[in-house]
KOLNUVO-560103 format. One line per 2 residues: number of its first residue (from 1); for each residue z, y, x of C-alpha. Coordinates in Angstrom, 1 decimal, always signed. Layout:
N
NUM) Z Y X; ...
! end
This chain:
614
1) +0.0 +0.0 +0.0; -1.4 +3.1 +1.9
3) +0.5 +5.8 -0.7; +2.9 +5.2 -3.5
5) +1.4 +6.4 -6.8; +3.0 +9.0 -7.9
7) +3.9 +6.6 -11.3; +5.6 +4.4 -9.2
9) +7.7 +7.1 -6.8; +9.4 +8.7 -10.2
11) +10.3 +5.1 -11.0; +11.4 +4.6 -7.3
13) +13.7 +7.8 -7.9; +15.5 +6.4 -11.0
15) +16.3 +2.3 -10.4; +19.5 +1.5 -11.6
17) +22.3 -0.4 -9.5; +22.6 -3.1 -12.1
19) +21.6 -6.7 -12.4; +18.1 -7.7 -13.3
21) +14.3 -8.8 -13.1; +11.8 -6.6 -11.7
23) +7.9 -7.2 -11.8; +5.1 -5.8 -9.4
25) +1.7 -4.8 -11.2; -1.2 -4.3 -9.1
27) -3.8 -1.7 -9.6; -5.3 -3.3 -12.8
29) -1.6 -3.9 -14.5; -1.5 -7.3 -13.6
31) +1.9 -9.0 -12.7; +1.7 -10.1 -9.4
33) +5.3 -11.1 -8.6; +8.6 -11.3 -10.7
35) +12.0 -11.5 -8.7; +15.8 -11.1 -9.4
37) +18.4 -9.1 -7.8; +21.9 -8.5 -8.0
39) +21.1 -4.8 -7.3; +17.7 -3.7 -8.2
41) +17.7 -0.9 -6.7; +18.4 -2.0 -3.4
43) +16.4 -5.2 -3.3; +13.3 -2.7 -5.0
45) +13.5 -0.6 -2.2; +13.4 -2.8 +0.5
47) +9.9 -3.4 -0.3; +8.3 -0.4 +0.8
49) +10.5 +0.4 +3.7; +10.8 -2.2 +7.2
51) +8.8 -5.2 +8.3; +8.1 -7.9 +6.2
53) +6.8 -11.8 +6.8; +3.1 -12.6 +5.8
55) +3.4 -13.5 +2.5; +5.5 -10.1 +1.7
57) +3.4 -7.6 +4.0; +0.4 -9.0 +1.5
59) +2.1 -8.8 -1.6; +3.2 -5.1 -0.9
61) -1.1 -4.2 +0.0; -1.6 -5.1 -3.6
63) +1.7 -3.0 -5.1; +0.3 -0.1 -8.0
65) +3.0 -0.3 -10.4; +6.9 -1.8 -11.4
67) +8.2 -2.7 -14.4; +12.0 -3.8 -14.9
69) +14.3 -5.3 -17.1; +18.4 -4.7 -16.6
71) +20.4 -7.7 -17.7; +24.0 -8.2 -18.3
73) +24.7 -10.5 -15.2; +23.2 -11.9 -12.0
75) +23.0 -15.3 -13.9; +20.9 -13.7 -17.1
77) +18.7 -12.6 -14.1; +18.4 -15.7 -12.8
79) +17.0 -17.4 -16.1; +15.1 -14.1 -17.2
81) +13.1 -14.7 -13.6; +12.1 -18.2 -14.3
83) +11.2 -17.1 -17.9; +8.6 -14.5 -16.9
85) +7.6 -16.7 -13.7; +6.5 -19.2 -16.2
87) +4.9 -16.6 -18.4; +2.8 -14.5 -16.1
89) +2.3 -17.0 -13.0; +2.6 -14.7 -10.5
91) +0.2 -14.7 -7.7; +2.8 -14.2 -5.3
93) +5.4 -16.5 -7.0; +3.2 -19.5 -7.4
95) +5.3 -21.4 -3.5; +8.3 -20.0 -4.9
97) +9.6 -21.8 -7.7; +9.3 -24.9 -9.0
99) +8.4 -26.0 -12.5; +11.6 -27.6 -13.3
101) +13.7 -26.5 -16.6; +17.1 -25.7 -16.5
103) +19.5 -28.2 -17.6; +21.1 -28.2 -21.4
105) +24.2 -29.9 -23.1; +22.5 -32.5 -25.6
107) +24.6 -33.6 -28.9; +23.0 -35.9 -30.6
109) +24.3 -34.7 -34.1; +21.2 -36.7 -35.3
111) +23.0 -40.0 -34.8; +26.4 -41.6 -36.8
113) +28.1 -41.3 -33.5; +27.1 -38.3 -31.6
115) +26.3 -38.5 -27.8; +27.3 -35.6 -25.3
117) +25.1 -35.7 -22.4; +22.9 -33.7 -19.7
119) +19.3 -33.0 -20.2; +16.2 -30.7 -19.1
121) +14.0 -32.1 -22.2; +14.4 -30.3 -25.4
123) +13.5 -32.9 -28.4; +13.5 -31.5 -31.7
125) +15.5 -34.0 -33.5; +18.3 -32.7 -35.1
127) +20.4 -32.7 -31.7; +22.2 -29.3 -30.5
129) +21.2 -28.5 -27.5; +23.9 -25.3 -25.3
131) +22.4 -23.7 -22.3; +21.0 -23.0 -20.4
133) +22.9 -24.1 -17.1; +21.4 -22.4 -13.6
135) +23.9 -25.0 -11.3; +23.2 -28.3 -12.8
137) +25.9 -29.6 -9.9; +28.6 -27.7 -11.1
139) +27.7 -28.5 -15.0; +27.8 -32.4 -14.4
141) +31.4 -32.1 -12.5; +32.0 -30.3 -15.4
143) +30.9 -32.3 -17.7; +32.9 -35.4 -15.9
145) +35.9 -33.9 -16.2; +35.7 -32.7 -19.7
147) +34.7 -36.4 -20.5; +38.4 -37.5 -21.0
149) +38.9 -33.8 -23.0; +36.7 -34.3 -25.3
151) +35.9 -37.8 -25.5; +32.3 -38.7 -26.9
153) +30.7 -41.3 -25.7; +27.3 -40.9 -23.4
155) +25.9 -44.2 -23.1; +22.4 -44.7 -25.1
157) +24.0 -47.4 -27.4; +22.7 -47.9 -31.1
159) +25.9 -47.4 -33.0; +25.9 -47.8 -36.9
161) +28.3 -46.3 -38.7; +29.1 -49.1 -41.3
163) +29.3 -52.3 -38.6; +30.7 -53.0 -35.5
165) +27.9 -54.0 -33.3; +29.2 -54.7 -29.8
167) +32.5 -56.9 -28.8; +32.9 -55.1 -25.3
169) +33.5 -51.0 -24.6; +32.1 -50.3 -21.2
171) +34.8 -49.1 -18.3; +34.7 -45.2 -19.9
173) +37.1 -46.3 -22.6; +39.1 -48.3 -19.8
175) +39.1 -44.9 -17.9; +40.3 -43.1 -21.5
177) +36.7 -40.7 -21.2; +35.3 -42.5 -24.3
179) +36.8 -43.0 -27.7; +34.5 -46.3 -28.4
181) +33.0 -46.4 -31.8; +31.1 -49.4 -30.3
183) +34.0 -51.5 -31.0; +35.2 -49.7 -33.5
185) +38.2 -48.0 -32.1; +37.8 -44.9 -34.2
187) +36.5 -44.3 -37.5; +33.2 -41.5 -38.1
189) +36.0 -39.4 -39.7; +37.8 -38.9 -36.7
191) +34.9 -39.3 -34.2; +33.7 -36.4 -36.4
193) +36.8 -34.1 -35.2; +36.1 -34.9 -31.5
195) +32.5 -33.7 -32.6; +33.4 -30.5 -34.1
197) +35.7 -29.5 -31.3; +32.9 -29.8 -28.6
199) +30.4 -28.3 -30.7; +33.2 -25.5 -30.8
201) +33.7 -25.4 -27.2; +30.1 -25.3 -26.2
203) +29.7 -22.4 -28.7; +32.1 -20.2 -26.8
205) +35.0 -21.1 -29.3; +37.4 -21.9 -26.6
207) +40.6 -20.0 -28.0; +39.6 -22.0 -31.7
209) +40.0 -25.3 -29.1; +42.7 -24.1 -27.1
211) +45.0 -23.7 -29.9; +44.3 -27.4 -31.3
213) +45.3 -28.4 -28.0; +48.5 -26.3 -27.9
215) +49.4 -27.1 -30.9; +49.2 -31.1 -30.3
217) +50.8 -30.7 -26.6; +54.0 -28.3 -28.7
219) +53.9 -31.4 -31.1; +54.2 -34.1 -28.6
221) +56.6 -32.4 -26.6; +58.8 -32.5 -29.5
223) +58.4 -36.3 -30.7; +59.3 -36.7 -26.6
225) +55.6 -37.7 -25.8; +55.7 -36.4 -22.8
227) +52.7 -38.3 -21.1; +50.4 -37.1 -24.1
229) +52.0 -33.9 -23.7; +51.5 -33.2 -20.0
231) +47.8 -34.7 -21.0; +47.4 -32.0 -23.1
233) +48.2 -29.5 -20.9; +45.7 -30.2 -18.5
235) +43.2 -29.9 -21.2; +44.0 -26.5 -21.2
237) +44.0 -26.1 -17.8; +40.5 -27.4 -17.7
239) +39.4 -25.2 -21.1; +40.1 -22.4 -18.8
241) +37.7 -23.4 -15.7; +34.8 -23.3 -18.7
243) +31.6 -22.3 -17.2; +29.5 -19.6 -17.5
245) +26.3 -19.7 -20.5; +23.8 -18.2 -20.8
247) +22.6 -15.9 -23.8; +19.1 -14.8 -22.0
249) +17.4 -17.9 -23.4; +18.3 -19.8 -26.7
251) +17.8 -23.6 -27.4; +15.7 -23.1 -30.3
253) +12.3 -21.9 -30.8; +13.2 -18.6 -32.0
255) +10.9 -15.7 -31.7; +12.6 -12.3 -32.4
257) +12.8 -8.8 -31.9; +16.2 -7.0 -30.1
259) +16.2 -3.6 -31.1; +18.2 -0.8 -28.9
261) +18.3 +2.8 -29.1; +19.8 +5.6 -27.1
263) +19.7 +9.6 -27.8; +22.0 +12.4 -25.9
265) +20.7 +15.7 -27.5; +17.0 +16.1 -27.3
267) +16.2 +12.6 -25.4; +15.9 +9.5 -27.7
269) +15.0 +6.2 -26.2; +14.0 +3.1 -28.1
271) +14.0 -0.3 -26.6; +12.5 -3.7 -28.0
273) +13.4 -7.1 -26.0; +10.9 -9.7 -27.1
275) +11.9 -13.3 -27.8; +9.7 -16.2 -27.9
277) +10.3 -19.8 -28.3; +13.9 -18.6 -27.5
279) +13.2 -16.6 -24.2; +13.0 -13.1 -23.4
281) +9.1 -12.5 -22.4; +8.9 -8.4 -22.4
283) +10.4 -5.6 -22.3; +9.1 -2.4 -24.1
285) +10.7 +0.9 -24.0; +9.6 +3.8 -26.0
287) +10.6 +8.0 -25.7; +11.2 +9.6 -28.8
289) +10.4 +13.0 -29.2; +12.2 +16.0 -31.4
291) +15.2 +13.9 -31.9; +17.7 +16.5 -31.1
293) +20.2 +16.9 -34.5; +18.6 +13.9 -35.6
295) +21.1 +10.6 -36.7; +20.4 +7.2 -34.8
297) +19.9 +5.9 -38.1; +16.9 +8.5 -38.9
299) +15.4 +7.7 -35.3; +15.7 +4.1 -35.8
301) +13.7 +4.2 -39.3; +11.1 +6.0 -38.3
303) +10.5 +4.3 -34.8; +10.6 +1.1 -36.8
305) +7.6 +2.9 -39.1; +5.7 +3.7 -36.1
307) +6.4 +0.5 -34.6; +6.1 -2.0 -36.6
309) +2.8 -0.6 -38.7; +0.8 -1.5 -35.5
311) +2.1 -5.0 -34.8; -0.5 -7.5 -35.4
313) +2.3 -10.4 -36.2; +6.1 -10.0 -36.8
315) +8.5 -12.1 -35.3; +10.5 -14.4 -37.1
317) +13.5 -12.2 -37.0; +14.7 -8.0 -36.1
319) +17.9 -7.7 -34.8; +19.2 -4.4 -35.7
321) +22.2 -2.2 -33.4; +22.6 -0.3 -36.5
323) +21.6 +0.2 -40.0; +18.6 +2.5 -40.1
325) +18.0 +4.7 -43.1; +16.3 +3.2 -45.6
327) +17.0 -0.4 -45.0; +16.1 -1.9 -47.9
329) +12.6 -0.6 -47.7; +12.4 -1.6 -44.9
331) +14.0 -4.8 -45.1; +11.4 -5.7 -47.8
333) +8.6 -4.2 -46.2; +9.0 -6.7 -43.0
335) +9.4 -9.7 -45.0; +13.5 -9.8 -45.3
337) +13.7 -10.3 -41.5; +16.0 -7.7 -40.6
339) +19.8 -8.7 -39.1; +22.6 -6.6 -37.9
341) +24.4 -9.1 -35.6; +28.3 -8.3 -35.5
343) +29.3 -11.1 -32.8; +28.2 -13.9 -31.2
345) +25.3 -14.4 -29.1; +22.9 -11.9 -31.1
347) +25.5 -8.9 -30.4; +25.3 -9.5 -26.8
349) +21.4 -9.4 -27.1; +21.7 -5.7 -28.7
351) +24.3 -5.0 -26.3; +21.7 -6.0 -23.4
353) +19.2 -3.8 -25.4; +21.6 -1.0 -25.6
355) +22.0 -1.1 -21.8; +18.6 -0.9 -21.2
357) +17.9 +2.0 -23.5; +20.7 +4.0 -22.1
359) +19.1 +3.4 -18.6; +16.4 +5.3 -19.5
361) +17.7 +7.5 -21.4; +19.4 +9.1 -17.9
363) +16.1 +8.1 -16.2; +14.7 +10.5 -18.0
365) +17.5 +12.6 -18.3; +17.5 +13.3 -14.5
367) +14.1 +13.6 -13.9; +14.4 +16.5 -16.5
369) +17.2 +17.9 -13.7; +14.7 +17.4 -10.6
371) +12.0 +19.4 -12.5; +14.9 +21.8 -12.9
373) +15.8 +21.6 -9.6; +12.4 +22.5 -8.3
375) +12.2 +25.6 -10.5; +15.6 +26.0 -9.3
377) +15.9 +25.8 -5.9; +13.4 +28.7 -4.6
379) +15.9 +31.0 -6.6; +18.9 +29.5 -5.5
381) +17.4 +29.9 -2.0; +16.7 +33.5 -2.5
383) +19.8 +34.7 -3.8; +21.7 +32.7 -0.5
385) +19.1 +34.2 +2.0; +19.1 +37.7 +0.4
387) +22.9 +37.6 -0.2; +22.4 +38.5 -4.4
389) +25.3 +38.4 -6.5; +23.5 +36.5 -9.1
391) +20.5 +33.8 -9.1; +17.4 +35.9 -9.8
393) +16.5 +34.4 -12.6; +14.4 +37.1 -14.2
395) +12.3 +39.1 -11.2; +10.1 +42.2 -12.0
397) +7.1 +43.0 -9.2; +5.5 +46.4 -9.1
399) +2.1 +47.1 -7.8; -0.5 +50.1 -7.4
401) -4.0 +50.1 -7.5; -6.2 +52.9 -6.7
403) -9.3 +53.9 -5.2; -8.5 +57.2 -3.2
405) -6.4 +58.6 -5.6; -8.5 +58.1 -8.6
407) -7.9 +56.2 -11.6; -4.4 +55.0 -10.2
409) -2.4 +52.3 -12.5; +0.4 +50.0 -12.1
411) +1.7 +46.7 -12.9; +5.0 +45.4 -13.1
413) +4.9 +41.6 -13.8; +7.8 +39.6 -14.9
415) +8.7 +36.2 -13.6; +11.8 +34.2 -15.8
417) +13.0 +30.6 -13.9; +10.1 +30.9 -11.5
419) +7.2 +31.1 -13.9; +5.3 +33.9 -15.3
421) +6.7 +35.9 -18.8; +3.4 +37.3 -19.9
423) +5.1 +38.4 -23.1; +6.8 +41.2 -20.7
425) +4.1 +42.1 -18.5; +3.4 +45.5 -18.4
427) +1.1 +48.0 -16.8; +0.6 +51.8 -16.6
429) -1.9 +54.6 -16.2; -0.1 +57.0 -13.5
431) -0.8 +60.4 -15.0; +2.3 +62.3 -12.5
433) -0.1 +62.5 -9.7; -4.0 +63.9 -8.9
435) -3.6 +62.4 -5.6; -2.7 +59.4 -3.7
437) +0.5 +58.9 -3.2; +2.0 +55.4 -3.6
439) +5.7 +56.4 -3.7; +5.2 +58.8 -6.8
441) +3.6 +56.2 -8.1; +5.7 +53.5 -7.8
443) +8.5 +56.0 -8.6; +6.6 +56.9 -12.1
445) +6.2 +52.8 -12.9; +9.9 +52.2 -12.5
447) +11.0 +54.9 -14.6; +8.5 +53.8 -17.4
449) +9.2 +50.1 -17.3; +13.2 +50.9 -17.9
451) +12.4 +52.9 -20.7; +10.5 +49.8 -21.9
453) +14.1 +47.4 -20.5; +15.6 +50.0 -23.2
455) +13.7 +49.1 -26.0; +13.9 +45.0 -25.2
457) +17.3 +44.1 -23.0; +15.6 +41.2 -22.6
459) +13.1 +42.7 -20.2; +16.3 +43.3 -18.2
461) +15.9 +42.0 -14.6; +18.1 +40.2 -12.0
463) +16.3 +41.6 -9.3; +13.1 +44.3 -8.8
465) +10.3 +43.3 -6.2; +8.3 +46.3 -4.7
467) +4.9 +45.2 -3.2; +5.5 +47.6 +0.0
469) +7.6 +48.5 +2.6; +10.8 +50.5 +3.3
471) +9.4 +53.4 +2.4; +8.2 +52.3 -1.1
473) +11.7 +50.4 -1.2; +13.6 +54.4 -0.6
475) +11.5 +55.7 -3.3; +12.2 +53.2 -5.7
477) +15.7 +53.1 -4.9; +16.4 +56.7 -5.7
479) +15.1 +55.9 -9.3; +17.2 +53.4 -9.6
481) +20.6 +54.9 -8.5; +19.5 +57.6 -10.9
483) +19.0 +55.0 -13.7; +21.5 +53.7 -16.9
485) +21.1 +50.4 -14.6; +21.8 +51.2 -10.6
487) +23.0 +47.9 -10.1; +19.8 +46.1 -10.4
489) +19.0 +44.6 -6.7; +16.0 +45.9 -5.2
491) +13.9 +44.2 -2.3; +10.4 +45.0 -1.2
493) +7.8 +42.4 +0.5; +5.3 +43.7 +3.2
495) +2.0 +42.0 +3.5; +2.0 +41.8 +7.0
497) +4.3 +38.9 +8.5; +6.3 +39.0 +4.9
499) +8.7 +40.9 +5.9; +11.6 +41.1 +3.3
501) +13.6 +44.7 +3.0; +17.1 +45.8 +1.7
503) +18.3 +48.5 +0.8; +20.9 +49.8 +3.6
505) +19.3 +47.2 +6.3; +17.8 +49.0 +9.1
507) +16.0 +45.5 +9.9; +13.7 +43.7 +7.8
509) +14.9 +39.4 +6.6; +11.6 +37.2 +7.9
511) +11.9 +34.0 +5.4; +10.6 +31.1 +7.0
513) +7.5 +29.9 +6.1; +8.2 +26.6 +4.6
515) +10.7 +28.2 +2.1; +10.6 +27.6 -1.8
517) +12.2 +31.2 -1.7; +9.1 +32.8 -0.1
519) +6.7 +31.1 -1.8; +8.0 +32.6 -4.6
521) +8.0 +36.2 -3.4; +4.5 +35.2 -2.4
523) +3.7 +34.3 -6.0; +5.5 +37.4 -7.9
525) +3.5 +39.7 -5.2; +0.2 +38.4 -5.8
527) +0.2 +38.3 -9.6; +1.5 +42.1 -9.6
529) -1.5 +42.8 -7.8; -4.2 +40.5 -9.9
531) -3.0 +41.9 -12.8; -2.8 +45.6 -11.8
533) -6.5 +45.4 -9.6; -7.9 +43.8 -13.2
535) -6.6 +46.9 -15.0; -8.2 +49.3 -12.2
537) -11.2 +47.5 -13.0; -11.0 +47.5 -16.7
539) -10.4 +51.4 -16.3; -13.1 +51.9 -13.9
541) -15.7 +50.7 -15.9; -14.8 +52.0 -19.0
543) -14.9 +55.4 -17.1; -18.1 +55.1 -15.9
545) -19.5 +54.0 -19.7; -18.0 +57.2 -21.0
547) -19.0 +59.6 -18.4; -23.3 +58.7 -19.2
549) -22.5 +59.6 -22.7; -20.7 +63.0 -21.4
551) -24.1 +64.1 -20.0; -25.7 +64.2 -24.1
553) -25.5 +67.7 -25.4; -24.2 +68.6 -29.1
555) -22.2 +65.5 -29.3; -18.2 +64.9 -29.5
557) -15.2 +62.4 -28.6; -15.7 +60.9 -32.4
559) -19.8 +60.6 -32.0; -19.4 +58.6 -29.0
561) -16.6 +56.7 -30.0; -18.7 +55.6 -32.8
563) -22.0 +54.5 -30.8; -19.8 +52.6 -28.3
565) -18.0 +50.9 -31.6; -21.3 +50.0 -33.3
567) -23.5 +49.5 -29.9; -21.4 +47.9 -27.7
569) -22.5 +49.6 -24.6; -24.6 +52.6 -23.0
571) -27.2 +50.0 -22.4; -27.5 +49.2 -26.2
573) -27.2 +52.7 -27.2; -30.2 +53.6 -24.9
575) -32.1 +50.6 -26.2; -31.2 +52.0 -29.9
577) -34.7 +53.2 -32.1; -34.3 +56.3 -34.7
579) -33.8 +54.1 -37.3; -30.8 +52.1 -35.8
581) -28.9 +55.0 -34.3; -29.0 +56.5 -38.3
583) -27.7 +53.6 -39.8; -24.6 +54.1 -38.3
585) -22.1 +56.4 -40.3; -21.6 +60.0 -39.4
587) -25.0 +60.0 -37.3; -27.7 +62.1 -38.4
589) -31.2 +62.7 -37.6; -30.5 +65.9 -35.6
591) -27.8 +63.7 -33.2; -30.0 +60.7 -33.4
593) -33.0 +62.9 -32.1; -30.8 +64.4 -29.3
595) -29.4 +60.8 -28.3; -33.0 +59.3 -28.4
597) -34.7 +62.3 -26.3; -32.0 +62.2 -23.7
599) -32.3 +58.5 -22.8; -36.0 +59.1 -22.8
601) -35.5 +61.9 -20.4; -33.6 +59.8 -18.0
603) -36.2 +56.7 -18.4; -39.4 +59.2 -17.5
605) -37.0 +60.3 -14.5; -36.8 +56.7 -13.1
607) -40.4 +56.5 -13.9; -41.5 +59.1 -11.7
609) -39.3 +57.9 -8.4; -40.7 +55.9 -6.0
611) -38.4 +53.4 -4.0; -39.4 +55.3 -0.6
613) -38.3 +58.4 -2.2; -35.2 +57.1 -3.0
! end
């Protein structure tokens, strides 16, 4: 990868330190490799900085884009990576993983005497399956120890439950880790209990199992059963040591949709974590826009409208972090599929969901701040290297134009957070001086633009830029101390070297060149003097219309004012017959003669010169 796209580098600058599944996209979108890591920012990073082996240097060539997905733990990761590795077959994952599936906990509730065993194969029989496990080791030691606990038998035996079949248990029962219903040593009502307290425990129930056990280790303390009793108690013991499952993936073929949404004043996030065949596959993440004021419940309805009126095929069920506003409609409208999960293995979902749509939420919360920061920074700059008492944010920069002391005008632009406030630009003709003089001028311009700061305080500045020197600065300054607002900072910028006066500093601040804080000056200084050169221009010309009209005898200010309305310009009025100069109101046939003979005066003129004459 020769340069990060600059898609890529924001998400660079917001990864979260959490737990999760990240996927790199080449330049045509395509998932080239999925990976886990405890910390994804860290293990993101690492990518694109240091050497790599072979197979890492090559994947990083091919690196365009990232999507990620934070999950609740390392071990959701874990799963979540095989999920999507299975999915998308990475290019670059293909050596990596193999194609195993993760093991389960089978109970055959499909039988008379359910079995309790270990499997990867998922056989839709009737059995329950629990799982996920990502260390198979550690689930079978588990398992063997829990045999005795919760004693169901895992041999493949046909047991009926109306005849006794066998006339020999095999060594499990010897060991006490199987009731054996084989031989008929417990009835299908009591086998049944045994059943219902494992499908308890494997369903995260283990207070609901604990207590049976309490309560039968209290009860044979007290008939002086003590060897049950201390049995008992190391059922509990082991209760405690359960092992961690897994909520990423579920047993069943499932497909649904996990809903989460987010919004801190005017950023609304929604999330939707896709399930199918029981496994998170995608991760979609939408902004919200004008949310501020606005209820969760309102965003979620109408992200739900937008949402789901696009979606070519509904999943089999919506899970729901909150009721949206009208939920019946739209309850009916998606075929009675929406759920509001309270507990359980759903709520984690939305809590997952949640997680992620507050992530983004402060992704895009802080990029907000470093666009902020950028506009904020050349002024925070300024007011350190110019020693202001306030951040400039709202600058005024005057300019003159002129052409030998004719036709003079100002400008006085105004900048507000960095950026241009056309609403308050403003520009003037100078009418105090018949010469040049750039002081008076600039002098004349800051007097009018506070009268205008009196009619708007809004137009009020933090600081005054004068495109000059310090002798531009003086004159301006004894305006200002004379002024309803003397405490306005004033600076002026020199072209050459950009210098930088103060007021009361016999030697002049050189801002390095590299600075945010003189590239604004910069900016400030050359729109005052676009803006004021365009009105010398404007003033020029329209000087230059009026003074070939000045030259016609017998007419007035109205007459011409009129032919330049109608006409456009001189060169339309010249082109103008009898006929059209008449049709135009207040124009007679006397004035229209007068117009006509003088342009026809000035065309036999041209006529008669010859370009060597000239």
């Amino acid at each position: 990868m020769e340069k990060i796209p600059e898609s890529l580098e924001q998400k660079l600058a917001f990864l979260p330190e959490a737990p999760g599944v990240y996927l790199w996209k080449n330049k045509e979108g395509e998932v080239i490799y999925v990976g886990k890591a405890q910390v994804l920012k860290h293990r993101i990073r690492s990518y694109l900085t240091g050497t790599h082996d072979i197979k890492t240097s090559a994947l990083v060539k091919h690196i365009a884009d990232l999507d990620y997905i934070i999950t609740n733990s390392n071990h959701e990761a874990f799963l979540l990576e095989a999920t999507l590795i299975k999915l998308h077959k990475p290019k670059y994952n293909i050596n990596l993983k193999d194609d195993k599936r993760y093991p389960f906990v089978r109970i055959t509730l499909n039988e008379p005497f359910p079995r309790a065993f270990v499997t990867r194969d998922l056989v839709k029989d009737g059995s329950r399956y629990f799982g996920p496990y990502t260390e198979s080791r550690y689930l079978r030691t588990t398992m063997r120890n829990l045999e005795w606990i919760l004693p169901l038998r895992t041999c493949s035996r046909t047991i009926p439950a109306d005849e006794i079949k066998y006339k020999r248990a095999c060594i499990n029962y010897q060991l006490g880790k199987c009731s054996a219903p084989c031989i008929g040593k417990i009835s299908v009502e009591e086998y049944d209990k045994i059943v219902k307290r494992a499908l308890a425990f494997f369903s995260g129930k283990y207070q609901e199992v604990a207590d049976e056990i309490r309560s039968e280790m209290l009860a044979y303390s007290k008939e002086m059963r003590f060897e049950e009793a201390a049995r008992a108690r190391d059922r509990l013991l082991a209760i405690e040591r359960v092992q961690k499952r897994q909520t990423v993936v579920y047993t069943d073929d499932r497909s649904a949709d996990i809903l989460g949404i987010y919004i801190e004043e005017s950023i609304g996030v929604c999330v939707v974590l896709r399930m199918q065949s029981g496994a998170i596959v995608n991760s979609e993440s939408y902004h919200m826009s004008n949310v501020e004021g606005s209820s969760e419940a309102k965003v979620l309805a109408i992200f739900m409208q937008l949402y789901y009126s696009v979606r070519d095929e509904l999943p089999g069920e919506i899970m729901l972090p909150l009721e949206p506003e009208g939920f019946e409609e739209l309850n009916q409208w998606l075929g009675d599929r929406l759920i509001l999960p309270q507990r359980g293995e759903r709520s984690r979902l939305l809590a997952m969901a949640k997680g992620n749509a507050f992530h983004l939420a402060e992704e895009k919360k802080l990029a907000h701040m470093r666009r902020a920061n950028r506009t904020i920074q050349p002024i925070q700059e300024l007011k350190e290297k110019l020693g202001l008492p306030k951040l400039p944010r709202k600058m005024v920069c005057m300019d003159i134009s002129t052409i030998q002391g004719t036709d003079t005008v100002s400008s006085a632009v105004f900048f507000e957070n960095g950026k241009p406030r056309k609403k308050f630009y403003r520009h003037f003709i100078i009418r105090s001086i018949d010469r040049q003089d750039d002081y008076a001028a600039l002098q004349e311009t800051l007097v009018r633009f506070l009268d205008e700061v009196k009619k708007d305080e809004a137009m009020l500045p933090d600081l005054f830029v004068i495109d000059g020197g310090k002798g531009q600065l003086g004159a301006c300054l004894e305006v200002l101390k004379d002024s309803e607002y003397p405490d306005i900072p004033i600076i002026s910028i020199a072209k050459r070297a950009e210098e930088v006066f103060l007021p009361d500093q016999s030697e002049s601040i050189i801002l390095p060149r590299s600075s945010t804080s003189l590239r604004l000056l910069i900016n400030i200084r050359d729109e005052a003097h676009r803006f004021a050169i365009s009105f010398h221009r404007a003033r020029r010309s329209k000087r230059t219309l009026v003074s070939q009209l000045e030259d016609i005898k017998g007419i007035g200010k109205q007459t011409k004012f009129l032919l330049l309305k109608e006409l456009g310009s001189v060169d339309q009025i010249a082109e103008a017959s009898m006929e059209e100069l008449m049709k135009i109101k207040g124009i007679g046939k006397k004035t229209a003669t007068r117009i006509r003979e003088h342009f026809d005066h000035l065309e036999d003129q041209d006529a008669g010169t010859h370009p060597e004459e000239s």
